[in-house]
N, C-alpha and C positions, 0 to 999 in steps of 0.2 A: 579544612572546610572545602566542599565542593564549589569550585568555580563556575560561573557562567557567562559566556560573551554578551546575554545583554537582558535575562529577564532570570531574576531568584525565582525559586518555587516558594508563595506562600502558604502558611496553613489556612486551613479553612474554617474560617467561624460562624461563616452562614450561606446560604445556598445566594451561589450569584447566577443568575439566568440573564440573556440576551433580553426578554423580555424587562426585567428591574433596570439595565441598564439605558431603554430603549434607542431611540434613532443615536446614531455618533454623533455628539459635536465636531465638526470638524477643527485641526489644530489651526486654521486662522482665516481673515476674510481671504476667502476666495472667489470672487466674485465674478470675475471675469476667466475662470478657468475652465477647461473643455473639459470632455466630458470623460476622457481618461483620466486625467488629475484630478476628478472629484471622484471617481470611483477608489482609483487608489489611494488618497488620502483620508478616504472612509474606509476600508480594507486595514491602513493602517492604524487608524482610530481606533477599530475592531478588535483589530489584533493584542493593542496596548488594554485593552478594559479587558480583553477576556484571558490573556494568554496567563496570567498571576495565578489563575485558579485552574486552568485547561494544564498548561507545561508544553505548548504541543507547537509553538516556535522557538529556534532557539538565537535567529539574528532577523534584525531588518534591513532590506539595501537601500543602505542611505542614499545611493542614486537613484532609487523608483523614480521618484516625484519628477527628475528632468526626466526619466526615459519615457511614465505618461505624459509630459510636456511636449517632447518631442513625436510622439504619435498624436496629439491632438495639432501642432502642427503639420503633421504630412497630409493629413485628412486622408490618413487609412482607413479603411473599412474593412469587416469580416466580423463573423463569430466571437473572435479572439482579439480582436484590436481594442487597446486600452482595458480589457482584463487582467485582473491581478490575479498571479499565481505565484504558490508556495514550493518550491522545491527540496524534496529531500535533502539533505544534508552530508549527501554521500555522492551526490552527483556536483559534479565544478561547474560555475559561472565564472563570467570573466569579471563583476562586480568587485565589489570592495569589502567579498565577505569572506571568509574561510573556510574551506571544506573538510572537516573534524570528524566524519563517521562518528560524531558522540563521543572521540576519543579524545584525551589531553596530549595526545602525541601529535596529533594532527591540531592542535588549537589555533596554530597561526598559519596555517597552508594555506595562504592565498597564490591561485598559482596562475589567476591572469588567464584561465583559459574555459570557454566556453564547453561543454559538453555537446555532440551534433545536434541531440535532442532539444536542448536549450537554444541553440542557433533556429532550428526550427521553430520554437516559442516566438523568441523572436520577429522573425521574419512576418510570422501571421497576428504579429503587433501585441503580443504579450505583455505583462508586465512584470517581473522577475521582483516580488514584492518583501520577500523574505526566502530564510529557510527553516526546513523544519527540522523535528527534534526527531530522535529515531531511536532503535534499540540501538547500543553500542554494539558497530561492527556486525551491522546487520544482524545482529542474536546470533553469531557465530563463535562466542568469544567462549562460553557454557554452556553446559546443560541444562545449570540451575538457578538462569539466570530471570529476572524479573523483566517480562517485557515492556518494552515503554521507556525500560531507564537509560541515560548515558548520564556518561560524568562529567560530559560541560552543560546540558539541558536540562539533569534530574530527569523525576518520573513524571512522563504524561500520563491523563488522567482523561475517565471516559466522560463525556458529556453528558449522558443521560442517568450516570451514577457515579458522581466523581472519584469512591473509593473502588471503583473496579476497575480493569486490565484494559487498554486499549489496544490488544493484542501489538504483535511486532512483523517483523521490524520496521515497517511504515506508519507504524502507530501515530506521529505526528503528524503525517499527512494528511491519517484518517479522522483524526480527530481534532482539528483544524476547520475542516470541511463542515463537520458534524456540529461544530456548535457558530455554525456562521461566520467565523473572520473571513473564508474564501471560500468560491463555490469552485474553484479549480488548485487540482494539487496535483503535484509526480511521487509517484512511489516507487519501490525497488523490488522486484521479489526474485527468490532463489528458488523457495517453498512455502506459499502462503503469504507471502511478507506486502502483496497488493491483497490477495483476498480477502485474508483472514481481520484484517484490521479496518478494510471496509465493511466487511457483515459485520462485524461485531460494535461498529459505532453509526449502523446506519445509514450509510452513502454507497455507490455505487466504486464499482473499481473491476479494471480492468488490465488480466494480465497479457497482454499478446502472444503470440507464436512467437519465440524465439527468434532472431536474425530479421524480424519487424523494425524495431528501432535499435540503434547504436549504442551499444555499452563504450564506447572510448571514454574514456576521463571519468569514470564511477568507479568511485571504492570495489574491487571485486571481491566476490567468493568464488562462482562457479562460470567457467568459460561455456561447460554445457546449457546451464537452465538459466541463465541471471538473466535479466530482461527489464527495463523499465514500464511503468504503464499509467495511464491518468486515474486518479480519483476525486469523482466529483457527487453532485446531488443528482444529475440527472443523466441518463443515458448519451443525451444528443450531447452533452457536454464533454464526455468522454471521446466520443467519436470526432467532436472536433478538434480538441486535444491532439489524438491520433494521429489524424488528417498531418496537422502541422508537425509531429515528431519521427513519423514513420521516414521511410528512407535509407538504400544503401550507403553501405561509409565503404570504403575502400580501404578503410584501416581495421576494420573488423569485418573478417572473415564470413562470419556468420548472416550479415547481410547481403548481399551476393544476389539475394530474389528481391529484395527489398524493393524496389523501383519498379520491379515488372509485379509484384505481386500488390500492389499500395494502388490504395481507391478511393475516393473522396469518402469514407465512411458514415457523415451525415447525413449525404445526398441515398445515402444504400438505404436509412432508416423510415424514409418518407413510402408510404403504405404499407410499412412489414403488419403480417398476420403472423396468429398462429392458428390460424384458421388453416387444416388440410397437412398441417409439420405434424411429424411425429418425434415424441419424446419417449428416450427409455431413464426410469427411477431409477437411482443408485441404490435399490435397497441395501445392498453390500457396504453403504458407506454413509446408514444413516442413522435417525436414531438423536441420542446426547440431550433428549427433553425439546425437539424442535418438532416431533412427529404431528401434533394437530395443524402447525401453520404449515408446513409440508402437505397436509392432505387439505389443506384450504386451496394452497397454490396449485396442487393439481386438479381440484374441482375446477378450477378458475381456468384454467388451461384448455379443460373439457369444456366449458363453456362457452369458449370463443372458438368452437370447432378443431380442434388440437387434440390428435388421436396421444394416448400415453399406454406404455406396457413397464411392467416390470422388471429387474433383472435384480435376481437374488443375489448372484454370487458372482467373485473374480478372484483369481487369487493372485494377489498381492503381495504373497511374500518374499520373491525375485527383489521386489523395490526395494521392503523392509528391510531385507539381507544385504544389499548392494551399496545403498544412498548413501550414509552416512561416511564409509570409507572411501568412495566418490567426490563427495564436498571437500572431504578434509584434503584430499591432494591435489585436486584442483585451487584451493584455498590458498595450500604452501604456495604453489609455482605462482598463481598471478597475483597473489597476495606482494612476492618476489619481485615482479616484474613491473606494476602498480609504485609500488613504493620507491622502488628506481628512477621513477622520470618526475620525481618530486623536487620543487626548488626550496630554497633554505635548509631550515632544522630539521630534521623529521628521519625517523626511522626509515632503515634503508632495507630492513629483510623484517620475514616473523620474526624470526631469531631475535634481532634487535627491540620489537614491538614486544617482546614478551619479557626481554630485561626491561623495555622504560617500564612496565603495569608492575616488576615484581619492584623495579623503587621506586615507585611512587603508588603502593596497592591502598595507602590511606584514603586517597582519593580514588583510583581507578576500581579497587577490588572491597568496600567497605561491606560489600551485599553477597558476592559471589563471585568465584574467581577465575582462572582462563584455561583450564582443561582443558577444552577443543582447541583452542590456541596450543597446547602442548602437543597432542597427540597429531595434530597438520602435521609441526617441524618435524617430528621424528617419522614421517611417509617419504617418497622415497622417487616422487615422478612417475610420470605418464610410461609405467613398464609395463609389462604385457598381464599382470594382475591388474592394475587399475584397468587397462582396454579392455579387459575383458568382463569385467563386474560393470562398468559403464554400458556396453554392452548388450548386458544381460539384463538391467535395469531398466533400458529404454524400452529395449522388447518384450518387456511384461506389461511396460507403459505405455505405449504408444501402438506395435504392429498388434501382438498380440492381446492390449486393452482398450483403449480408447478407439482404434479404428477399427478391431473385431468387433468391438459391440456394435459399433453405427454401421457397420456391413451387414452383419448377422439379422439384425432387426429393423433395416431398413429405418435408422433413424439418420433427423434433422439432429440431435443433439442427442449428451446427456444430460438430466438435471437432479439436483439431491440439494439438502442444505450444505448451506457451506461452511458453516464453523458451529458450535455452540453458541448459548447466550455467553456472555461476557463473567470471566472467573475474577474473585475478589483480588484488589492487589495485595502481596503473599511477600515482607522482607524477609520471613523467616522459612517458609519452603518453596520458594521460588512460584513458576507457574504452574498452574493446579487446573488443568485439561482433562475434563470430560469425553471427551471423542473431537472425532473430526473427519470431513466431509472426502470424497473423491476432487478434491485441488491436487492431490498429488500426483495422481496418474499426469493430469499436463502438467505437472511442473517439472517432472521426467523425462516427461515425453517434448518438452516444450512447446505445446500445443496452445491455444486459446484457453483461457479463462475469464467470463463474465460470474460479476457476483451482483446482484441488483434485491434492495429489502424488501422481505418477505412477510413482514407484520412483527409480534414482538412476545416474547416470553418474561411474564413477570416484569413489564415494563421496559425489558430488556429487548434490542435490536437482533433480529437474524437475518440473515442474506439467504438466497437462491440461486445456485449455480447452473450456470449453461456451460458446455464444456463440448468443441467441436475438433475437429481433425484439425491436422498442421495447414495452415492458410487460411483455415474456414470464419478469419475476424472480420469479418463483414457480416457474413451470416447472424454469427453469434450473437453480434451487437445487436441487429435487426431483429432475431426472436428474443432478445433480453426489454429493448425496446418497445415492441406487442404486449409483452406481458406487464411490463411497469405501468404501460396507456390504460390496459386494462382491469391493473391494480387498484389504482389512482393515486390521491396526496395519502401522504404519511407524516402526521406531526412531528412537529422541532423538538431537538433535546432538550430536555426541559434543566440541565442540573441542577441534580436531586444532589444533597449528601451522600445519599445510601438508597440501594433499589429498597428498602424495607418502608422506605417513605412514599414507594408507589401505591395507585390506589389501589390495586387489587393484592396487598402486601400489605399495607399497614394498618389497615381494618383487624386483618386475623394475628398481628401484632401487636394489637393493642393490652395493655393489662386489666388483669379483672377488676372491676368495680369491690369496692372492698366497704 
């Protein structure tokens, strides 16, 4: 039987919504508690009624409640002080939780240490409330594998149709957010793994430019593109997130600008337009049944004086050809180097992580099994084939894609959708993708990606992507920002059983009168 550190998955016998459940009881008189510890204790109220039928935490820090006690003592203030946030599952706290990438190899890693990013939470008075549940190993493990699942969390489930995908591999963060336990979460992404599971369950998410915030102490794949980034409901929310996580580390290379390039990002958001910016269409990277709320969001754009053009074509096959034998050797070595500085039990190489899945595959491997994990060990290091398809990859990505386009056509951004509507969840043929949007040029290129929702398909959530040059996360947030103001609200998850239950779906489902 699959394990879980602290919530089973149950079945589902009837539609449980935020609304049935409504306001939290809180778990006791609190009477005289400030006003972090009553948020957090409602957070964790939240979380307890809804996470049985979501799947989308998979621990809670039993130390919240003193650490909102202790900011309602210091009489901090900001943004972020006494909010509760959910952390990936893949990123270390110094709490009393375990950092399991979804794996049973990792189930007891508690390793006493804070991630930079997490310190920065802190500092702007966070409250480290739980973690969430993720694809196992970031969705590196397979091809064919079910996103959403690991094998200490089970499968997350989408909010606004519980039998569909919450995409990966931030799938718990995004869908956490998405049915109310938190309005603030951290994600992970390699490729897609912030975007693609914030459009697809309705919340905002944001992946930064590369060498933004500190990857030290998160499970890796990729030393090129992996990046952390917030996901939440609302843009300014994101940006203050940022605010707080951004920063050089001087243990990762990669941030180096970090300090000289980091800007209070909320304060950037107060009067962005899109009034006078120019935006070019990805038509090259659209499409997948999103095209009417696409040409809504560019009426809308036109509207608030926001010139848009075209761009048919890019070729993209450099990336396709390149990326995957990219990941995979990046994967081996820091996979390698990651698992070395781990205290206790725990696998010490892939090598080792792919004997503990092959005995123990009853639990690890029940659905799908670790291909990518094979075909890593047998790569070979950073030779002068790997530098040079990384290479090649970037520069189809980044010089000669993302930043010829916004040269060439004199744009502020690019925008497209950013995923599909959300695919059924699939134990028998894994994930079952439609298309998918231009997040990959930056994820290559590790550039900026916003994804903010764009209305909905069959009741189903899609996102809108902004997509700027390397540094341009300020900007980004600011015309992601304009366009959400000028959006407006977009209703709550309602969990449905099944999208067929929605209304514009279950009417033409209905059986004949007989």
């Amino acid at each position: 039987m699959r394990s879980s550190i602290l919530f089973p998955m149950l079945m589902m016998a009837a539609c449980t919504t935020p609304e049935a459940y409504g306001p939290p009881a809180l778990s006791r008189d609190v009477a005289n508690a400030g006003p972090a510890e009553l948020e957090t204790r409602a957070a964790i109220d939240r979380i307890k009624a809804y996470n049985p039928t979501i799947g989308a935490v998979i621990a809670l820090n039993p130390d919240a409640i003193a650490q909102a006690k202790a900011v309602d003592e210091s009489g901090q203030r900001g943004p972020l002080a006494g909010v509760p946030i959910l952390i990936k599952d893949n990123i270390e706290t110094a709490d009393n939780m375990p950092t399991t990438a979804g794996s049973l190899a990792l189930k007891h890693n508690v390793t006493g240490r804070d991630s930079p990013l997490v310190s920065g939470l802190r500092d702007a008075g966070a409250i480290i409330v739980g973690k969430a549940n993720l694809s196992e190993w970031a969705n590196i493990r397979s091809s064919n594998s079910i996103s959403g699942w690991s094998a200490v969390g089970g499968q997350v489930r989408n909010p606004w149709a519980l039998d569909r995908n919450p995409c990966g591999s931030s799938s718990g963060s995004g869908a956490a957010v998405a049915a109310g336990m938190v309005d603030h979460a951290v994600g992970t992404e390699t490729n897609g793994s912030v975007a693609c599971p914030a459009a697809i369950n309705g919340i905002v998410g944001f992946k930064p430019s590369v060498g933004l915030i500190s990857r030290r102490h998160i499970v890796p794949i990729s030393i090129s593109q992996d990046t952390a980034g917030p996901m939440t409901r609302t843009v300014r929310q994101a940006a203050d997130m940022l605010t707080a996580m951004a920063g050089t580390d001087r243990q990762d290379a990669a941030t180096a600008e970090a300090d000289a390039r980091k800007v209070d990002y909320a304060a950037g958001l107060d009067g962005a337009t899109l009034a006078g910016k120019r935006f070019g269409v990805m038509r090259f990277a659209s499409g997948f049944g999103t095209d009417e709320r696409l040409e809504e969001a560019i009426a809308l754009i036109k509207a608030q004086g926001g010139e848009v053009v075209d761009i048919a074509e890019l070729d993209r096959g450099p990336i396709f050809q390149t990326q995957l034998g990219v990941l995979l050797t990046e994967l081996k070595v820091e996979m390698n180097a990651y698992l070395g500085t781990l205290p206790g039990e725990a696998p010490r190489s892939l090598a080792e992580l792919i004997m503990f899945n092959e005995a123990n595959s009853e639990e690890e491997m029940p659905l799908f099994g670790q291909e990518l994990f094979e075909q890593a060990e047998a790569t070979d290091g950073y030779d002068d084939e790997y530098r040079a398809n990384r290479q090649r990859g970037f520069e189809a990505a980044g010089p000669n894609g993302i930043d010829r386009l916004l040269a060439e056509h004199d744009l502020d951004a690019l925008i497209g959708p950013t995923m599909p509507a959300a695919w059924p969840i699939d134990p028998v043929h894994g994930d079952q993708i439609s298309g998918g949007g231009g997040g990959g040029l930056a994820a290559v290129a590790g550039y900026p990606h916003l994804t903010v929702p764009m209305g909905f398909v069959r009741g189903l959530p899609v996102g809108l992507s902004f997509i700027g040059g390397k540094w341009d996360d300020a900007k980004i947030l600011a015309l992601g920002h304009a366009y959400e103001q000028a959006r407006g609200p977009l209703p709550r998850a309602r969990f449905l059983r099944s999208v067929n239950e929605s209304d514009d779906v279950a009417e033409a489902f209905a059986p004949a009168d007989l």
